[in-house]
N, C-alpha and C positions, 0 to 999 in steps of 0.2 A: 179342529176335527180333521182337518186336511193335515197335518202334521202327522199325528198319529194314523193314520191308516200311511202314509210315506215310512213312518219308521219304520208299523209290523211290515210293510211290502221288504225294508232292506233287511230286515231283520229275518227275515225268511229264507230272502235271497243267503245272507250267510251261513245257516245254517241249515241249509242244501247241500248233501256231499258233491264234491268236485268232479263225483263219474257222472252224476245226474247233468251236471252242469256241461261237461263236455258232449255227451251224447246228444243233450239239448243245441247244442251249439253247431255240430256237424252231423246232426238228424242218423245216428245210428241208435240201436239199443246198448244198453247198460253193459250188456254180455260181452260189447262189441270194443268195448272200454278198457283197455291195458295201461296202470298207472304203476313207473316203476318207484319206489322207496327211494328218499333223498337219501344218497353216499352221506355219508361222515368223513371227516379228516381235515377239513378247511376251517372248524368253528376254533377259535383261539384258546378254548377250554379243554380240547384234544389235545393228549400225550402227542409231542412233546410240546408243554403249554407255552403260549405266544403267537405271533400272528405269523401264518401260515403264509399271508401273499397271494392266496388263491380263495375261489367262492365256485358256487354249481349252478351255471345256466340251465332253467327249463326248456327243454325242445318237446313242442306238438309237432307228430307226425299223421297225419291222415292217409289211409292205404287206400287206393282207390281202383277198382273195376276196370274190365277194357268198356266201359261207356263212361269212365270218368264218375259213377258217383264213387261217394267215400263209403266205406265197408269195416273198417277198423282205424281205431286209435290208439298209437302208442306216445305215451310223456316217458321221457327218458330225459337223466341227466349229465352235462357235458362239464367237466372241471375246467377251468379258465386260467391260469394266472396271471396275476395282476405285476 
């Protein structure tokens, strides 16, 4: 019984969008939640095909007030090469 309510709990948990998730995380609203789109160019399937040597770090930025709380979030992403 304990198993099954652990699963639907993770099971929930993933199938939470990831603004829900971040705004839960640093206590703003949803509105407040800026998620940019993963770049393309680094997956090995991308013209021209073979491995690129590169991948795209996730960065959370939290924008925060003159008292320090947090007020917006931006996820943006950073190309790295490897």
């Amino acid at each position: 019984m304990g198993a099954l309510f652990f699963g639907m709990y993770w099971m929930g948990y993933f199938l939470t969008p990831e603004k829900q998730h971040l705004a839960e995380k640093y206590q703003v609203s949803q509105d407040a939640v800026f998620i940019a789109p993963k770049p393309r160019g680094c997956d090995s399937k991308d013209a021209p095909v073979g491995n690129k040597h590169c991948h795209y770090d996730r960065k959370e930025e939290g924008i925060r007030d003159d008292r320090g709380k947090v007020t917006a979030v931006y996820v943006t992403w950073d190309k790295m090469q490897e």
